[in-house]
C-alpha positions as CSV (number, residue, x, y, z in Angstrom):
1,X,0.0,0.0,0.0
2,X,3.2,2.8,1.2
3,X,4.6,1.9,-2.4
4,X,1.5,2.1,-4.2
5,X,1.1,6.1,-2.5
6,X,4.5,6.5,-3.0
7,X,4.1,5.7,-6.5
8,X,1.4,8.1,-7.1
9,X,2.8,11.0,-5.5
10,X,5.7,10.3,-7.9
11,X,3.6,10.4,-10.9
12,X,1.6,13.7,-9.9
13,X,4.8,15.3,-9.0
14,X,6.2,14.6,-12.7
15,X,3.0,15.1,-14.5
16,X,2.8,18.7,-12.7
17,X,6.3,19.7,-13.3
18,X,5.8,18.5,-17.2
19,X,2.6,20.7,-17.1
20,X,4.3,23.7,-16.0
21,X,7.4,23.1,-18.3
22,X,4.4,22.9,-21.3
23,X,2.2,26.5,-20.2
24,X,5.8,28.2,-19.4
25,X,6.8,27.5,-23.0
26,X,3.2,28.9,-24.5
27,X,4.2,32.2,-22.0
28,X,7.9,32.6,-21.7
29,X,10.0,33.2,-25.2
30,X,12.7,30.8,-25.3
31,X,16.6,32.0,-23.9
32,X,18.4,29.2,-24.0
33,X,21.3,30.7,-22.2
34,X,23.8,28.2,-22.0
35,X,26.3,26.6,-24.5
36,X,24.4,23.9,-26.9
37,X,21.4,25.2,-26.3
38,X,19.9,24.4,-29.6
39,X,21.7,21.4,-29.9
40,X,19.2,20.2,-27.2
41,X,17.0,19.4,-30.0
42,X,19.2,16.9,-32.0
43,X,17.9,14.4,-29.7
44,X,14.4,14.5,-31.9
45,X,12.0,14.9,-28.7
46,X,9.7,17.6,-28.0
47,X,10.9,20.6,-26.4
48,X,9.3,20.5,-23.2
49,X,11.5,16.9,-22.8
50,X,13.9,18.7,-24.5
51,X,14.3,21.1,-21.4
52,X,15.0,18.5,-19.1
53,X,18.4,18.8,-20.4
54,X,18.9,22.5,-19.9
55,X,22.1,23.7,-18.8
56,X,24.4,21.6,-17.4
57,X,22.4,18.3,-18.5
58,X,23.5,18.5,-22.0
59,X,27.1,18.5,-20.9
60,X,26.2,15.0,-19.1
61,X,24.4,13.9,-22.4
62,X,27.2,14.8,-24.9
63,X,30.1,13.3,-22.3
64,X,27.7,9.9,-22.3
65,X,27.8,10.4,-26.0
66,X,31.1,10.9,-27.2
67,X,32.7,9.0,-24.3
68,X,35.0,11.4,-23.1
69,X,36.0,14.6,-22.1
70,X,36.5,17.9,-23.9
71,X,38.2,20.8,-23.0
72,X,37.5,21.8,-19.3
73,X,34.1,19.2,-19.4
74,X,36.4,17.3,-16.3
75,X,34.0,19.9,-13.7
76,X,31.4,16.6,-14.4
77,X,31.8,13.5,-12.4
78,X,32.1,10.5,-14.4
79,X,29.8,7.8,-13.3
80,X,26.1,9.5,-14.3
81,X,27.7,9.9,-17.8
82,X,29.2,6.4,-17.6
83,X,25.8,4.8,-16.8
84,X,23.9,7.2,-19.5
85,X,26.5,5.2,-22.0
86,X,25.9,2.0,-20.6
87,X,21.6,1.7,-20.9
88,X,22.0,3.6,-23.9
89,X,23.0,0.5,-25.5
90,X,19.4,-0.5,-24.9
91,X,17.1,2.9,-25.7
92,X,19.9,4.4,-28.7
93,X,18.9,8.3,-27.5
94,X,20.9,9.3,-24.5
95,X,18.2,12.2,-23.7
96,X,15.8,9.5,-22.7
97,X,18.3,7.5,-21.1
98,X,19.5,10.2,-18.6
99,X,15.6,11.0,-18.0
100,X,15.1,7.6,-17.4
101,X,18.2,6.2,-15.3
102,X,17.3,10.0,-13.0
103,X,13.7,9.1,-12.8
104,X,13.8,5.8,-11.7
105,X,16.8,6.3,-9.5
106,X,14.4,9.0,-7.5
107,X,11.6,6.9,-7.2
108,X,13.9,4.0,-5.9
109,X,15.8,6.3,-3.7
110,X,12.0,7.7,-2.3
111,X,11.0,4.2,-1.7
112,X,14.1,3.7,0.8
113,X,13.7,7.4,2.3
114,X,10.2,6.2,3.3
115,X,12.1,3.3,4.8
116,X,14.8,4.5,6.7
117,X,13.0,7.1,8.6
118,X,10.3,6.8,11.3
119,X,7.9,9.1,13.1
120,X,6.2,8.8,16.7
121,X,2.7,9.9,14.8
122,X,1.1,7.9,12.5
123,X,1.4,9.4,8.6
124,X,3.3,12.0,9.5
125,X,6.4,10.8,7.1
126,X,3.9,12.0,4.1
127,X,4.7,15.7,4.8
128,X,8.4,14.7,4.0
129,X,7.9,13.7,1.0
130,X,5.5,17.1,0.2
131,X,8.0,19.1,1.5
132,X,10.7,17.4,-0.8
133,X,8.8,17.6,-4.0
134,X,7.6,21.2,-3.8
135,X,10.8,22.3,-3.0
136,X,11.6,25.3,-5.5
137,X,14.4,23.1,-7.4
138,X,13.1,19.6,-6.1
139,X,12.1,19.7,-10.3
140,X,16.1,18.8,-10.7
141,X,15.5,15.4,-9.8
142,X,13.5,14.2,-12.7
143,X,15.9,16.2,-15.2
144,X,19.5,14.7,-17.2
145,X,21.0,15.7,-14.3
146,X,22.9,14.1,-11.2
147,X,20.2,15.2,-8.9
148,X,17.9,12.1,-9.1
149,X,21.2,9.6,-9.1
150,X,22.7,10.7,-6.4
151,X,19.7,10.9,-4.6
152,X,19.5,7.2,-4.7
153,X,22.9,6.6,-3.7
154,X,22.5,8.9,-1.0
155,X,19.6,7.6,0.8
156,X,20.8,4.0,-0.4
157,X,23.8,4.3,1.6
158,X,21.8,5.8,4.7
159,X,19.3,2.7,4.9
160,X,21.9,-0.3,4.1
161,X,23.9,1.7,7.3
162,X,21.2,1.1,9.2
163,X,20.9,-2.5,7.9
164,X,24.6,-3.0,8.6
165,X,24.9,-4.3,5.2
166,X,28.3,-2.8,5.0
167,X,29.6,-4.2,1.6
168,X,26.5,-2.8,-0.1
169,X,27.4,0.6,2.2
170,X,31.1,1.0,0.6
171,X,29.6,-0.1,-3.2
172,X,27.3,2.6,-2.6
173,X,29.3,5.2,-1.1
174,X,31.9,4.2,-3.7
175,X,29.4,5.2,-6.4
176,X,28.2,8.2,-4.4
177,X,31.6,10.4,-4.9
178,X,31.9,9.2,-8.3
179,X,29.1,11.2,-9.0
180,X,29.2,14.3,-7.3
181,X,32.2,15.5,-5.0
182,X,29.6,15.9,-1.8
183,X,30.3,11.9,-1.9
184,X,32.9,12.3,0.1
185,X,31.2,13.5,3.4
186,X,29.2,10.6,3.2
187,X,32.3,9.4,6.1
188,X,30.3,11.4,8.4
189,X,27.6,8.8,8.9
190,X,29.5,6.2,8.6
191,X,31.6,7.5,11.3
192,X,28.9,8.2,13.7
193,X,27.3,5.1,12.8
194,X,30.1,2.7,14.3
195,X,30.7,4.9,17.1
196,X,27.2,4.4,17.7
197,X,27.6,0.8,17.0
198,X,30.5,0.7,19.7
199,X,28.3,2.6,22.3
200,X,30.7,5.5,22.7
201,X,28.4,7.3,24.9
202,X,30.8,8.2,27.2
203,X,31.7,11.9,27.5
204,X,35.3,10.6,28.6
205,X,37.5,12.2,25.8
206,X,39.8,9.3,25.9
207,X,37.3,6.5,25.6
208,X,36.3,8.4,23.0
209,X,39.9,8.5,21.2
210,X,40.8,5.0,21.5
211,X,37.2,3.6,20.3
212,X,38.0,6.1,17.5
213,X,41.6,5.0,16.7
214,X,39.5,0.8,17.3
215,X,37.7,1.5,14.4
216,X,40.9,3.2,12.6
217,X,42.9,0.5,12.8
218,X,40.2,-2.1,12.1
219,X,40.7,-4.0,8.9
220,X,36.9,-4.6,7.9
221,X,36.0,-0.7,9.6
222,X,38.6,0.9,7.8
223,X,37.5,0.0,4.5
224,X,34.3,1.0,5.2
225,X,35.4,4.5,6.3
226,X,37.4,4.3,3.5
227,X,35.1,3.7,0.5
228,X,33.2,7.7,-0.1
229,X,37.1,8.3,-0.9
230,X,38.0,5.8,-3.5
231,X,35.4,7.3,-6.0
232,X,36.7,10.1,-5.9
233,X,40.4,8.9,-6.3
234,X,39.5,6.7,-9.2
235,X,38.4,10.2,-10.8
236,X,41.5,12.0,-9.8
237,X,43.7,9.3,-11.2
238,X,41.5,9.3,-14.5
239,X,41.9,13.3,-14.6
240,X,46.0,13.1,-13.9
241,X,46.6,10.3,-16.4
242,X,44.3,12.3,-18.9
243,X,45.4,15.8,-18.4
244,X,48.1,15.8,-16.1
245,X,46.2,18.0,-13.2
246,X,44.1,15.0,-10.8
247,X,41.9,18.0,-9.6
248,X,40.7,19.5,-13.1
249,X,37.0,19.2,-11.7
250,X,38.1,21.9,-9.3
251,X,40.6,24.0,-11.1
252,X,38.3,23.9,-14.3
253,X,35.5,25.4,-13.0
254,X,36.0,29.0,-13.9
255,X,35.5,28.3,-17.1
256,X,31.7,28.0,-16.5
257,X,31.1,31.5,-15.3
258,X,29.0,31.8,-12.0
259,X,32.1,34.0,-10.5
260,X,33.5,31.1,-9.1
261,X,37.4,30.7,-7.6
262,X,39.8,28.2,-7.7
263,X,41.0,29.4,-4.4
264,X,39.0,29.0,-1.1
265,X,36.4,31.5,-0.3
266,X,35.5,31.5,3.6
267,X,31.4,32.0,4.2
268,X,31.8,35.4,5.7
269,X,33.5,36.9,2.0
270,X,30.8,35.2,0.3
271,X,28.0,36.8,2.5
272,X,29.8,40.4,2.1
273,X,30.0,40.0,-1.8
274,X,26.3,39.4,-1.8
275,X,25.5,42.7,0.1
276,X,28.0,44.2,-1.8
277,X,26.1,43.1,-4.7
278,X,22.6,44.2,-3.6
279,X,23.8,47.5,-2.9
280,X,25.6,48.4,-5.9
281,X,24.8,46.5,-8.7
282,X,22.0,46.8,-11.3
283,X,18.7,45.7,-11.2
284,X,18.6,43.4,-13.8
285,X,17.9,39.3,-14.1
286,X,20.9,38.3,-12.4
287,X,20.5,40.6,-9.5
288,X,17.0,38.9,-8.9
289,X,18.5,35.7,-9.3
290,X,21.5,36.8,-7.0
291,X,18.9,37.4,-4.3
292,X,17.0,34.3,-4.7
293,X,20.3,32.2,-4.0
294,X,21.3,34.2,-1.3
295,X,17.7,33.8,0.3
296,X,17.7,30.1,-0.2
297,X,21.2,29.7,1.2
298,X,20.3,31.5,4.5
299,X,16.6,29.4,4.4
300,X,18.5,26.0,5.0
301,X,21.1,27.6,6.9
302,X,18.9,28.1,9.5
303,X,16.8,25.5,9.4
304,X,20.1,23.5,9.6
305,X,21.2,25.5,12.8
306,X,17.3,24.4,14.8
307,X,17.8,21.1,13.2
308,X,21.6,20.6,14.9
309,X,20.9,21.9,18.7
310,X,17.0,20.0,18.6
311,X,19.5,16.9,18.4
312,X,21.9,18.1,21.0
313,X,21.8,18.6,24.5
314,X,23.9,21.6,26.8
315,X,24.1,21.1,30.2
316,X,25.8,23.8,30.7
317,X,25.7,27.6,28.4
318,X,27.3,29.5,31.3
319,X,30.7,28.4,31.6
320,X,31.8,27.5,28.0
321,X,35.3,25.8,29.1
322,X,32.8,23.7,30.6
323,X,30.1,23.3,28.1
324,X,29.1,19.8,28.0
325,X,27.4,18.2,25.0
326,X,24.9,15.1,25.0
327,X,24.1,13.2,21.6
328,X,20.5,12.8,21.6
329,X,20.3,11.3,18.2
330,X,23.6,9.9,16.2
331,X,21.8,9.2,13.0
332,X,20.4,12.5,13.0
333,X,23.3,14.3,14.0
334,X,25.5,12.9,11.7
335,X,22.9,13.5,8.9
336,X,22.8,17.4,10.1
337,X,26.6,17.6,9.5
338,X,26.8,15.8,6.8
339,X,23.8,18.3,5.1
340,X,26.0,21.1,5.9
341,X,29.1,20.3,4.4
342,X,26.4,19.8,1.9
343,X,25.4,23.4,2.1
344,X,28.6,25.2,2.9
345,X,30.4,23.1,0.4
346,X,30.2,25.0,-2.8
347,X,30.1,28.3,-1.3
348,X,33.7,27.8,-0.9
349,X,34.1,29.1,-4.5
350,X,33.4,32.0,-3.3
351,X,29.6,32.0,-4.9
352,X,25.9,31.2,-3.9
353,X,25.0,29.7,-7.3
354,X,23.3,27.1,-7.6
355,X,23.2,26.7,-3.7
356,X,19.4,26.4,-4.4
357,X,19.7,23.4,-6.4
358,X,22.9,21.6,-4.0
359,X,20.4,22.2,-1.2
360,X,18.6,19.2,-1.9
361,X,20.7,17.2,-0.3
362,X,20.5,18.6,3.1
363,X,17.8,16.1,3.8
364,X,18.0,17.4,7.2
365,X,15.3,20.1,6.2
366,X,13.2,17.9,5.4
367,X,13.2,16.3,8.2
368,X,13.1,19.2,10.4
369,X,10.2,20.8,8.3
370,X,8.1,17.3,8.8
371,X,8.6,17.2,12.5
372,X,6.9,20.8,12.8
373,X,4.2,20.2,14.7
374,X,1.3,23.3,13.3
375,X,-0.2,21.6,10.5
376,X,-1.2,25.3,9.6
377,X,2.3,26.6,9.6
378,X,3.3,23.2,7.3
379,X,0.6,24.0,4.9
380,X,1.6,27.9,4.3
381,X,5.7,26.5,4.0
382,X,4.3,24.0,1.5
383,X,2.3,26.7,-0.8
384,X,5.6,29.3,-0.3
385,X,7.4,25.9,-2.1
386,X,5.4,25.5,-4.7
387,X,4.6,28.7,-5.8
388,X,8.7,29.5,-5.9
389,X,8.8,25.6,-7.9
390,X,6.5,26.9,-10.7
391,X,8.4,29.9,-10.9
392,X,12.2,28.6,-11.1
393,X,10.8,25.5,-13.0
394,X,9.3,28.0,-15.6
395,X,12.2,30.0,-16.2
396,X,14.7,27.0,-16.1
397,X,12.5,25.3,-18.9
398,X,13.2,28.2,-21.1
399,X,16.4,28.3,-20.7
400,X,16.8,31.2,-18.0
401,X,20.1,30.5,-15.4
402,X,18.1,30.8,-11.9
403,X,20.5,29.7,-9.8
């Protein structure tokens, strides 16, 4: 019966978002501003498919195609590409194969969300799911990008913890950082996970070292905390024997616009080039669109910072050589962090773009949002989503950047 529901709020969710992607392109004149934007269309679909691919998903489709990398193309991870190539063997159009393989890697990846987390009132795990899909980008799932993928691998990872199915954990994880760089912080609930598993509950800091350097030091442990970094590696090995530099995903991206710096950018410069921004610069598109990231960033942000202390405990704020902490919740903790290394991630570019879309993945907000307990206050955060979804998915489907 869940999966059945489950199914059906899949279907509405991608039968809306094609609806607005087919009134949007009756309203909104086409802008396709992005490189290859009319080569979209080679794939001989119709162009509200077509926009699926917008942006950077035509990048994924022509790497999938060709089988390798052009010039500076190393910013996208390899194994979404990989896999378009793969079932494309099977369906000969690699538009329809990234739609499909991010499709059904969602709903898959919905069906273990609805799994892997429970609530003390009945139903209430329903609101995660409407918070999820009216998110203002939650649209990025269903497109040729490696939104829906990782999703899967994602949660995937998270429930087979919880399993303790740890070879299908490290496959998973593997897989995970393959696909985007955020892969990598998937160690953070792995970590927690076997501290957890150790009871480490103590709040004796060397109890707490040596169960750490246990699990260190333990062959079948290590590995595990070891796999969200061998993706990764494979891909830097694969960039340095191609084109001598093993972090061209980082050093290339420049080349893509959005402002952003091969160096480190700390949060606070970020925050102070955005003001800068609103204060001096025009009001055109990009200003509006500068505004909606900064928003969104500062939206999970916050959530993120209720979400973190509603799963710790202080004993004592008065004397803060004293402060003691108590882990209420390790699974949820560890899923806090991880979402903001999510978050703060790629602001260390020294940007805010496409923070909306990266966002998705602090599932923590989700989470947070569902355990609200005025079903009034849900219902008005819910209608705020979705009118900002049509919106952004509108303008993205006609080839507008929005962030």
């Amino acid at each position: 019966m869940a999966f059945l529901i489950l199914l059906l709020i899949f279907l509405s969710w991608r039968a809306f978002d094609n609806w607005v992607l087919f009134i949007s392109s009756k309203l909104l004149s086409y802008a396709g501003l992005f490189p290859y934007g009319r080569y979209i269309y080679n794939f001989g679909l119709d162009q509200v498919t077509s926009a699926l691919a917008n942006f950077d998903g035509i990048h994924y489709l022509y790497i999938a195609h060709r089988g390798n990398y052009m010039s500076w193309e190393q910013a996208y991870f390899p194994f979404y590409p990989l896999l378009i190539r793969f079932v494309n063997l099977i369906f000969r159009n690699e538009l329809i194969t990234g739609i499909l393989i991010s499709n059904v890697s969602f709903l898959v990846g919905l069906i273990f969300l609805f799994k892997l987390f429970k609530f003390k009132i009945p139903n209430t795990k329903y609101w995660m799911f409407v918070f999820l899909l009216m998110f203002p980008t939650s649209f990025f799932f269903g497109t040729a990008y490696t939104e829906g993928l990782f999703f899967f691998l994602l949660i995937s990872t998270l429930y087979f913890l919880k399993k303790e199915k740890y070879l299908l954990v490290g496959v998973m994880s593997v897989l995970a950082s393959m696909t985007r760089l955020i892969g990598v912080f998937l160690v953070i609930p792995i970590i927690f996970h076997l501290i957890q598993k150790l009871k480490v509950k103590s709040q004796n800091l060397n109890s707490k070292v040596k169960s750490f350097l246990y699990l260190i030091f333990n062959t079948k442990y290590f590995m595990l905390v070891f796999s969200p970094f061998i993706g990764l590696m494979i891909y830097c090995f694969y960039l340095w024997k191609t084109t001598g530099d093993p972090f061209m995903f980082l050093t290339s991206q420049p080349v893509f616009g959005a402002n952003r710096s091969t160096n480190i950018i700390l949060l606070p410069q970020v925050v102070w080039r955005y003001i800068k921004i609103f204060f001096t610069a025009s009001h055109n598109y990009q200003y509006y669109v500068s505004i909606f990231e900064f928003i969104m960033f500062f939206l999970v942000f916050t959530v993120l910072i209720f979400d973190l202390f509603k799963h710790l405990k202080i004993n004592n704020w008065k004397l803060i050589r004293n402060l003691k902490l108590e882990i209420r919740n390790y699974d949820r903790l560890a899923l806090n962090l991880f979402s903001f290394a999510n978050l703060i991630l790629p602001t260390l570019t020294g940007t805010f773009s496409s923070v909306p879309r990266y966002a998705l993945f602090s599932i923590s907000i989700f989470l947070f949002l569902t355990e609200i307990k005025s079903r009034i206050l849900k219902i008005i955060i819910a209608i705020v989503f979705i009118v900002f979804h049509v919106i952004i998915l509108s303008l993205f489907g006609q080839g507008y950047f929005i962030g």
